[in-house]
KOLDO-375331 format. One record per residue: residue in one letter; x, y, z of N, C-alpha, C in turn; residue number from 1. Coordinates in steps of 0.2 Angstrom, whole numbers. Layout:
residues N
a_X_Y_Z_X_Y_Z_X_Y_Z_NUM
...
end
This chain:
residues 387
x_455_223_886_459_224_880_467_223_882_1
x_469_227_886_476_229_887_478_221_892_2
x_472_218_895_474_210_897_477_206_891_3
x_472_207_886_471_201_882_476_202_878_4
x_481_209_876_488_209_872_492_210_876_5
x_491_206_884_498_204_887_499_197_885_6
x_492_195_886_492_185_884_496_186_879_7
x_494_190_874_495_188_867_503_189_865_8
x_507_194_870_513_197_870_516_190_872_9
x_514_188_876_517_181_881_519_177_876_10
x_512_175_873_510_170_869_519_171_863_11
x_517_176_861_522_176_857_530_177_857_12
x_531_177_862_537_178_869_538_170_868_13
x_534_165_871_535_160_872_537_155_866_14
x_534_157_859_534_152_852_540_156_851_15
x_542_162_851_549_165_848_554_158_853_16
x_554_161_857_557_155_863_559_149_862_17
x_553_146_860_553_138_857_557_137_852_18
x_557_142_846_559_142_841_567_143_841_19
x_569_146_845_575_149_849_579_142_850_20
x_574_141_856_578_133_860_580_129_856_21
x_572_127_851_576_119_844_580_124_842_22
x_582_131_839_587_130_835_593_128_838_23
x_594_130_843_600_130_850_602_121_849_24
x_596_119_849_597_111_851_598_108_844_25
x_594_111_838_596_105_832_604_109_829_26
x_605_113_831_614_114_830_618_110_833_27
x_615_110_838_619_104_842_619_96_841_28
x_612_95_841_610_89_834_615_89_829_29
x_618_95_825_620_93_818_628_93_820_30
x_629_98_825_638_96_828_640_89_828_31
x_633_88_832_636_80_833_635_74_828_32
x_631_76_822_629_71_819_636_73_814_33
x_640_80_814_645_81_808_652_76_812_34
x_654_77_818_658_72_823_658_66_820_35
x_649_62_821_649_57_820_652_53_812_36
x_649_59_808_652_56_800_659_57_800_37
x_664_63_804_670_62_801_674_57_805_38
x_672_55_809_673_46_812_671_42_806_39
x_666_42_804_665_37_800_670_38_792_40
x_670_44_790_677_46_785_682_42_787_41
x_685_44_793_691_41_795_688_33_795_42
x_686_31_797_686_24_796_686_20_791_43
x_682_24_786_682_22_778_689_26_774_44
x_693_29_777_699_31_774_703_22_778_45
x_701_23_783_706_18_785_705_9_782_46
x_698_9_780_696_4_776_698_4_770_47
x_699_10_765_703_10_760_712_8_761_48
x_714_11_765_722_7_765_722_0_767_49
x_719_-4_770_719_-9_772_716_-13_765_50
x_713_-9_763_711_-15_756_717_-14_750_51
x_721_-8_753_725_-9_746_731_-12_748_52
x_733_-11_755_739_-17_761_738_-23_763_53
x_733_-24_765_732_-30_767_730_-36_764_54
x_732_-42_767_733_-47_762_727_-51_766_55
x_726_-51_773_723_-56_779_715_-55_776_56
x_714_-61_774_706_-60_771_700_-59_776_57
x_702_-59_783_695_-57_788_697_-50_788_58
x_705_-47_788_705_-38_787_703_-36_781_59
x_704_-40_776_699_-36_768_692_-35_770_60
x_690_-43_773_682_-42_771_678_-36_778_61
x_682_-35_782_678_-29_787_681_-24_782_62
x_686_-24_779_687_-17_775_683_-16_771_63
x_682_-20_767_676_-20_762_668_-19_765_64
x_666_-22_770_661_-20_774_661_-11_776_65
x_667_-9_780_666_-3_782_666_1_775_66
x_667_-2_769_668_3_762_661_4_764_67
x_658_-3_760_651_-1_756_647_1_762_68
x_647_3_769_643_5_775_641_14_773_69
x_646_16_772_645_23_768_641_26_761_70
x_634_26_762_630_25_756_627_34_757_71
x_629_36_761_627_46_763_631_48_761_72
x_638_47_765_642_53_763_645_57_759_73
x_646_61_754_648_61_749_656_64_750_74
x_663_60_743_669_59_746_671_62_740_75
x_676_65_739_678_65_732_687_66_733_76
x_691_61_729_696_60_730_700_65_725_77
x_709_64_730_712_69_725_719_68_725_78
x_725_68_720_730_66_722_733_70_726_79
x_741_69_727_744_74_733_747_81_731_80
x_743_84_725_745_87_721_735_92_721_81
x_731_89_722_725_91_724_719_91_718_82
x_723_87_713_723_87_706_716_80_707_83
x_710_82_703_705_77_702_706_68_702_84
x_708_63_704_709_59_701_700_55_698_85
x_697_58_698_690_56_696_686_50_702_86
x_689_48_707_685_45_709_683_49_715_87
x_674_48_715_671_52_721_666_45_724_88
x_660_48_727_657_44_733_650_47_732_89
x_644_45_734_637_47_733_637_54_732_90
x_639_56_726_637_59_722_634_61_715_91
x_631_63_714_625_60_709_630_60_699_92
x_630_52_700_633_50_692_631_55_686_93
x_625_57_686_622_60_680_625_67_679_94
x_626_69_684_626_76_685_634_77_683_95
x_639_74_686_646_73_686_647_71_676_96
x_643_67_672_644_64_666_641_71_661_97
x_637_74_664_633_81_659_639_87_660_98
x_640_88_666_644_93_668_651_91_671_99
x_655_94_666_662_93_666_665_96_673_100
x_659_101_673_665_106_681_660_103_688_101
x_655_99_686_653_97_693_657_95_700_102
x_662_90_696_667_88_703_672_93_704_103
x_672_97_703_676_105_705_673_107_708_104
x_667_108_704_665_114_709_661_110_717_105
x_660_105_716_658_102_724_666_101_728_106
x_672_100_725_678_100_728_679_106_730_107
x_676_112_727_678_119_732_674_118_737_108
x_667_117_738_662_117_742_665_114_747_109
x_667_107_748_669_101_750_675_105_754_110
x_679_109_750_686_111_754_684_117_758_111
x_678_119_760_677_125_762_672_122_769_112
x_670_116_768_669_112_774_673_109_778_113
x_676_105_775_682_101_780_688_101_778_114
x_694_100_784_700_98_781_700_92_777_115
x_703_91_772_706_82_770_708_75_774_116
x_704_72_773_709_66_776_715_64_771_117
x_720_63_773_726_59_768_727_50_770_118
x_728_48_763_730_42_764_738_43_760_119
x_742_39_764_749_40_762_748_34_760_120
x_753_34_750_753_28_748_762_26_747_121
x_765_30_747_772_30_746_774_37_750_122
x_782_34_754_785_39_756_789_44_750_123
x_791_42_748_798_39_744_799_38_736_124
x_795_40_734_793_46_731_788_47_735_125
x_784_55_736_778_55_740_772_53_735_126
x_770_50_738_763_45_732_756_48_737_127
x_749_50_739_744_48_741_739_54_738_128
x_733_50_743_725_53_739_723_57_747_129
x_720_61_743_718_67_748_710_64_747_130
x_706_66_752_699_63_754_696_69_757_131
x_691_73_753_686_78_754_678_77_755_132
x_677_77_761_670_75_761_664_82_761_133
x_659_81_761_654_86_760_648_82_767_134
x_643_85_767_640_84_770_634_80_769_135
x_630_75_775_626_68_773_618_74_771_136
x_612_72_768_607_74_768_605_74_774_137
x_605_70_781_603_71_786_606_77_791_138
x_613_77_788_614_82_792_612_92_793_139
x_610_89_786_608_95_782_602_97_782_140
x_597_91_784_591_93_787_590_96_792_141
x_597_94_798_595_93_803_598_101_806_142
x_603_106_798_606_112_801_601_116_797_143
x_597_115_792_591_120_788_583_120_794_144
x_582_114_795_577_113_798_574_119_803_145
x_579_120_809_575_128_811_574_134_807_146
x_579_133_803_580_139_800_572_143_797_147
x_570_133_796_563_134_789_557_134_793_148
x_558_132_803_553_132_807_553_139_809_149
x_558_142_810_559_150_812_554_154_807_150
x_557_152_799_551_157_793_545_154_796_151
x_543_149_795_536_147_798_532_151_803_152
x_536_150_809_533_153_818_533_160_814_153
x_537_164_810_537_172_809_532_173_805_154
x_531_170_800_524_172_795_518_170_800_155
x_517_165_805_513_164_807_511_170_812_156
x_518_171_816_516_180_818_512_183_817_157
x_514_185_811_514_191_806_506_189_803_158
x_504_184_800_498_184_799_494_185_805_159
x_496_180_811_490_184_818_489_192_819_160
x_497_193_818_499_201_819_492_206_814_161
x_492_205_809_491_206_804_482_205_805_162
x_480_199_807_472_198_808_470_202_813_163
x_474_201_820_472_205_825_472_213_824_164
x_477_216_820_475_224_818_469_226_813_165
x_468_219_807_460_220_806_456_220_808_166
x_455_215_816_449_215_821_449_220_823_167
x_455_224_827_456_229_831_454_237_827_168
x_456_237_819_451_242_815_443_241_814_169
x_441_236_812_434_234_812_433_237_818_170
x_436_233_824_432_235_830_430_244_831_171
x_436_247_829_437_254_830_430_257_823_172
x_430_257_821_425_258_816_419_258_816_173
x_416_252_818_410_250_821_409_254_828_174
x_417_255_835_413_262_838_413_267_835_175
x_417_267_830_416_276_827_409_277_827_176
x_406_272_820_399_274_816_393_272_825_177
x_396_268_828_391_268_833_390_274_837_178
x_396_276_839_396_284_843_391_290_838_179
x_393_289_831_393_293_829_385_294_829_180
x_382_288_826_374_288_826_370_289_831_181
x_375_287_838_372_289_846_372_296_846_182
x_377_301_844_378_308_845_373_311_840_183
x_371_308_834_364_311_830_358_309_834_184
x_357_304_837_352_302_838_350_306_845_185
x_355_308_848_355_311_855_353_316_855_186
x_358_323_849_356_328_846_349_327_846_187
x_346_322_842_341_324_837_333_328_842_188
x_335_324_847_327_325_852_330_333_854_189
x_332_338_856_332_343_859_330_347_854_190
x_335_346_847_335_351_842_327_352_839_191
x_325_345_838_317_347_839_312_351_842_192
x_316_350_850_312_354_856_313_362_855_193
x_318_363_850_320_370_853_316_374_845_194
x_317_371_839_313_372_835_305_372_835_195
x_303_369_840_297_369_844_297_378_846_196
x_301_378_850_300_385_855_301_389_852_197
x_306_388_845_308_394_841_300_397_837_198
x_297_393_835_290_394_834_286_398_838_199
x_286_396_844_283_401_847_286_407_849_200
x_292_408_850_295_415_850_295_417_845_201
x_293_415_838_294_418_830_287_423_830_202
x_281_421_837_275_422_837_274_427_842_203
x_282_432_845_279_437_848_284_442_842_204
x_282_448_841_284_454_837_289_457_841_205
x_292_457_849_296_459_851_301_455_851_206
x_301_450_847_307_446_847_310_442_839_207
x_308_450_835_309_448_830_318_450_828_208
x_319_451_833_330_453_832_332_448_834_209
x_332_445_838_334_438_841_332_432_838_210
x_328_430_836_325_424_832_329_421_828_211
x_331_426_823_335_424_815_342_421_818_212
x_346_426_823_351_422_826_349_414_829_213
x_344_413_833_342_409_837_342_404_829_214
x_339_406_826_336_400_820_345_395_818_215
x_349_403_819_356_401_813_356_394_819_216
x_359_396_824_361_391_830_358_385_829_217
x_351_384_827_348_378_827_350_375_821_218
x_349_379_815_351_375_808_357_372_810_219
x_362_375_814_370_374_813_369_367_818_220
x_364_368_825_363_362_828_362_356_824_221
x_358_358_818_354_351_814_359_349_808_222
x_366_355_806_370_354_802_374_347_806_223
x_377_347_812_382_343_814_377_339_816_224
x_372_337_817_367_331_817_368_325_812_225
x_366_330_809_368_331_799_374_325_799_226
x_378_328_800_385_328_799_387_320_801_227
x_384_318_808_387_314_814_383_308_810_228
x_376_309_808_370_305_806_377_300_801_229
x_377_306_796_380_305_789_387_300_789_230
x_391_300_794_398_295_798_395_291_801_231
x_390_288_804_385_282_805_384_279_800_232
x_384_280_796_382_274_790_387_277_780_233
x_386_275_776_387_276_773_385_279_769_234
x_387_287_769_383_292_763_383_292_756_235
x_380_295_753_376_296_747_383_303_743_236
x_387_299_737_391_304_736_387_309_729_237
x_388_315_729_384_319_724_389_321_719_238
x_389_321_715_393_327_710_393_333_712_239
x_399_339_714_397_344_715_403_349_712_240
x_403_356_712_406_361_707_411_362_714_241
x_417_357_715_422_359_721_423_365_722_242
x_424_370_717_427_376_719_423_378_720_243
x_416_381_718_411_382_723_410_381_730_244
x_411_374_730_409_372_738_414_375_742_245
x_422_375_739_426_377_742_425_387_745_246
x_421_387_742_422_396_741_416_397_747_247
x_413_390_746_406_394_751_409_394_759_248
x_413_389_761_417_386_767_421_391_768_249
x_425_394_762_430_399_765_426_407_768_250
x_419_406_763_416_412_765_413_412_772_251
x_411_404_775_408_405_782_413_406_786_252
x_419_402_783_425_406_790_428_410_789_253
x_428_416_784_429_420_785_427_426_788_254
x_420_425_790_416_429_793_416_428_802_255
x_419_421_803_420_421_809_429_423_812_256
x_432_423_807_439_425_810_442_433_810_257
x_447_433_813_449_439_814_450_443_807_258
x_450_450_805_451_454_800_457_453_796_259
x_461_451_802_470_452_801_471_446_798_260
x_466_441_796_468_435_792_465_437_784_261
x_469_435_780_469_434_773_467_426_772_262
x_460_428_768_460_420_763_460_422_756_263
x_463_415_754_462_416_746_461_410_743_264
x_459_408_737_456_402_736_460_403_726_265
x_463_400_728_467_398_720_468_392_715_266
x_466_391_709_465_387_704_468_386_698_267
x_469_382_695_473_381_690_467_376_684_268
x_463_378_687_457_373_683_449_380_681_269
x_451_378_675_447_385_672_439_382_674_270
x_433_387_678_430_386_679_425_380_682_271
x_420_376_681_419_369_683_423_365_686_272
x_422_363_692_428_359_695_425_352_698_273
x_421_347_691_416_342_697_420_337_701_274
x_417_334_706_420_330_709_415_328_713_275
x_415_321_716_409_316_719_411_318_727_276
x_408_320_732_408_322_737_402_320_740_277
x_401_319_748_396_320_751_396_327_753_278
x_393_332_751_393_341_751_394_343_762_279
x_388_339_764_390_340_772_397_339_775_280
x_399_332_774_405_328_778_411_333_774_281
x_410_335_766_416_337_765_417_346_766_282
x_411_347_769_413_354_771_417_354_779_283
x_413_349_780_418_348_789_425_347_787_284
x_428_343_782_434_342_783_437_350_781_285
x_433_354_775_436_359_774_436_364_781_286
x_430_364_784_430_366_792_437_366_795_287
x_437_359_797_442_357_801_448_362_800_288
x_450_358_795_457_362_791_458_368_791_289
x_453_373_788_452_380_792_453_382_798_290
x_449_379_800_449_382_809_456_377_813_291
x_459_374_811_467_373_812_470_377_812_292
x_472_379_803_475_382_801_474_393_808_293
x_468_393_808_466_400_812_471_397_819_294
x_467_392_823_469_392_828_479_393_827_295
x_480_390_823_491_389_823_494_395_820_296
x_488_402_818_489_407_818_488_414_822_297
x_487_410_826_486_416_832_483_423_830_298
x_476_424_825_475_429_822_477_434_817_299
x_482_431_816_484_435_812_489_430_806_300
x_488_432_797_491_428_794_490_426_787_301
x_489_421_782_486_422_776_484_414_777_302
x_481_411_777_477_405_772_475_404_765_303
x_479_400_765_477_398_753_474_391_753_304
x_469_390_749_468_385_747_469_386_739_305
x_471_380_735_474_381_729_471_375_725_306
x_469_373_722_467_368_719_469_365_712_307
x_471_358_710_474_357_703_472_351_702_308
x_472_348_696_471_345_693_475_339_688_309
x_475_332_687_479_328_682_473_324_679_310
x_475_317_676_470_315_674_466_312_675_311
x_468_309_684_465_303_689_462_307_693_312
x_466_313_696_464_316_702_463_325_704_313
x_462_323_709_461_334_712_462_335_715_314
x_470_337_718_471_342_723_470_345_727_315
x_471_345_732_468_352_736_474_354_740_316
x_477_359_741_481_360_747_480_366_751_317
x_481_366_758_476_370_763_483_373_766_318
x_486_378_767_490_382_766_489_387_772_319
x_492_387_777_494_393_784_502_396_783_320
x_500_402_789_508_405_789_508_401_795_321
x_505_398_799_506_398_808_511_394_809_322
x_510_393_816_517_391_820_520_385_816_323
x_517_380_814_519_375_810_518_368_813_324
x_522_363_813_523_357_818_527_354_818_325
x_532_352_824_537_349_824_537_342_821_326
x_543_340_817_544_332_815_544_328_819_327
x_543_329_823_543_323_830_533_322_828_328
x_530_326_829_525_327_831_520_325_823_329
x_523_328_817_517_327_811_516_318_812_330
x_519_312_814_517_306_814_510_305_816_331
x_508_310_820_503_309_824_498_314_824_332
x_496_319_822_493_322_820_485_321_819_333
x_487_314_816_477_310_813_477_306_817_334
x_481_305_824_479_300_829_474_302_833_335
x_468_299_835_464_300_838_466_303_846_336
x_463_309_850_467_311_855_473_315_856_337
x_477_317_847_481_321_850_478_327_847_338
x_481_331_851_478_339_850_484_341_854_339
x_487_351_852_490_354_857_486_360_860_340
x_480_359_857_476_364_862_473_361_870_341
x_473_368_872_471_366_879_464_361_881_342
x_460_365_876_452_362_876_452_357_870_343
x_445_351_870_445_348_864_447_341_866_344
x_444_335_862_446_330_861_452_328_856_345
x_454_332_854_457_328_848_456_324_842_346
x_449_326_840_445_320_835_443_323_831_347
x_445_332_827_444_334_821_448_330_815_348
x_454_331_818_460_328_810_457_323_809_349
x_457_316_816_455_311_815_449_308_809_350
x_441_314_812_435_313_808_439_314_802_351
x_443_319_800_443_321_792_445_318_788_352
x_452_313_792_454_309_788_450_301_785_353
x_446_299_791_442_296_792_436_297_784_354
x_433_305_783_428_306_777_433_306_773_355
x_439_307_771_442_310_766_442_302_763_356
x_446_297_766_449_291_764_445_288_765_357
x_439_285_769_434_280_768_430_283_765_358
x_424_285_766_420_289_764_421_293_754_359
x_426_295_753_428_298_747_433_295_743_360
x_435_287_747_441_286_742_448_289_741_361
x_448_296_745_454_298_743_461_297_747_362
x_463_302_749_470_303_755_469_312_756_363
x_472_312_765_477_318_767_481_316_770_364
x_485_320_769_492_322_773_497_328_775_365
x_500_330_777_504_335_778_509_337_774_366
x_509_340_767_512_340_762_519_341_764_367
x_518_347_769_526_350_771_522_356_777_368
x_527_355_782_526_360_789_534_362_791_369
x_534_368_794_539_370_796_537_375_801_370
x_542_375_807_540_376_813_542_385_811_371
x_535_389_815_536_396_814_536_397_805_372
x_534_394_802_534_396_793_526_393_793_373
x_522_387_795_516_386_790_515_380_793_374
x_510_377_789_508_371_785_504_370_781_375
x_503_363_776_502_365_770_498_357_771_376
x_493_356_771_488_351_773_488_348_763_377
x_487_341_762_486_341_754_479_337_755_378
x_475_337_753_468_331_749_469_329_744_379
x_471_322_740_468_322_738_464_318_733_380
x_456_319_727_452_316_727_450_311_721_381
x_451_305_720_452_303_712_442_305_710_382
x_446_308_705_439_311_699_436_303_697_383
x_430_304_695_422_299_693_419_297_699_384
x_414_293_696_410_291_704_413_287_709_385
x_410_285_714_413_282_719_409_277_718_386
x_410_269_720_409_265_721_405_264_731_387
end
């Protein structure tokens, strides 16, 4: 993998490059092709006085030659006063007859390009015509030109960019649900064996204290079987009384954490609170959350879950006093592999967010944390069925 987005780093090292280079090289192109037309200006300035001077009919008709040679560049004349005299040069007649300010406003344009050339007609009074040229169509293809190759080579980027991180999710996806169905399917053989055995230890009378324990162990084996099965493929969403379910999750952890912790479970929705959930996956994410929130409290402290409602959706927000998380660090949080515990993969938030927003359509995120005050976890879940 890490080979293949070196090529691909190169690859696109090299096109920026290339892109780089013509533009380097058609600038220089347009330098020179701008050199070339103001030779050509001056030569057709110099064609104009010789047809108004000259009397030698082989100097007219090269004058006249070197006039009508000039069918690109666009000229627009002015007296020595800067004052319009009305005649210009391939510039478009129609445009000039509709719009009165046309030859003005190309005369700024024009003057924001090049100096003038002058043609002296009188010393004595001072008499001449100033000569403003603009620039040929060729030369303007030849200074837009990379500009339009550069957008190009970027979108094309951008869409590789863009297809390769939908391959690169698909791919991640397909190992999720594969890992996930291997880890059910791995569980599944043991937990059978042990459900086996529990059977026959259910069948001696000196082992009726230990069994009910042994059983919870095994349900809870066959819950995250459950669970793992359910994230290999696509589950079955139910209707369910959220704050119920909510209440049951806070009851299981409650009984596994320290005394010095407070929960509390808060609503702003009178009673029934339906919402389309897979009941197993979405207690794991309430899990996770929880035993976060425990672990960033060191024992001791209050957890709120609080729940509310609008017209589209249902809130949830999962509420610690614990240590908090530094802003450097909430970016990453749902990344797979981070954790600041010592033990652990780092793939609870990951899984949660994962059922939350594929799996249920909705979103989480970090409402607000501060370091040594809390954090405040939000879900949340658009109301009616899932698709």
């Amino acid at each position: 993998m890490m080979h293949w987005l070196n090529w691909k780093s190169f690859l696109v090292i090299v096109a920026i490059g290339i892109v780089i280079g013509t533009l380097f090289f058609t600038q220089h192109i347009a330098e020179k092709i701008a050199l070339e037309e103001k030779q050509k200006v001056l030569l057709w300035v110099d064609a104009q006085k010789t047809l108004l001077n000259s009397t030698d009919s082989l100097s007219l008709n090269l004058a006249a030659k070197i006039s009508a040679e000039n069918d690109d560049i666009p000229i627009i004349e002015t007296n020595e006063k800067d004052s319009l005299t009305k005649n210009y040069l391939n510039l478009d007649s129609f445009a000039v007859a509709q719009n009165p300010q046309y030859l003005q406003e190309k005369l700024v344009e024009f003057k924001q390009l090049h100096a003038p050339l002058e043609l002296v007609l009188s010393d004595s009074p001072y008499i001449a015509n100033k000569y403003y040229y603009g620039e040929s169509m060729l030369q303007k293809e030849a200074r837009y030109y990379p500009i339009i190759q550069l957008l190009v080579v970027a979108i094309f980027i951008l869409v590789l960019a863009l297809a390769q991180r939908q391959q690169f999710k698909s791919t991640q996806n397909q190992l999720w649900a594969g890992l996930a169905k291997e880890t059910a399917h791995q569980l599944g053989t043991p937990i059978t064996s042990l459900k086996g055995w529990l059977e026959v230890l259910q069948t001696e009378p000196a082992n009726a204290a230990t069994t009910p324990e042994i059983e919870k162990d095994i349900n809870r084996l066959q819950l995250i079987s459950e669970r793992f099965g359910k994230i290999g493929s696509t589950p079955q969403l139910e209707e369910v009384d959220l704050l119920a379910q909510l209440n049951l999750m806070v009851d299981y952890i409650r009984k596994r954490a320290s005394n010095k912790v407070l929960f509390s479970v808060e609503t702003s929705v009178d009673g029934y609170v339906p919402a389309m959930v897979s009941p197993p996956l979405f207690d794991w994410v309430i899990e996770n959350l929880l035993k976060n929130a425990l672990d960033a409290m060191n024992g001791k402290g209050t957890i709120l879950l609080a729940i509310k409602e609008d017209s589209s959706n249902i809130f949830i927000d999962v509420t610690d006093t614990g240590k908090g998380i530094p802003k450097n660090l909430i970016a990453k949080v749902f990344k797979p592999g981070f954790t600041t515990k010592k033990r652990g993969w780092g793939l609870g938030l990951t899984l949660t967010k994962r059922i939350v927003e594929q799996y249920h359509g909705g979103q989480i995120f970090i409402k607000w944390s501060e370091v040594d005050k809390g954090t405040c976890f939000r879900i949340i879940l658009p109301k009616g069925a899932q698709s």
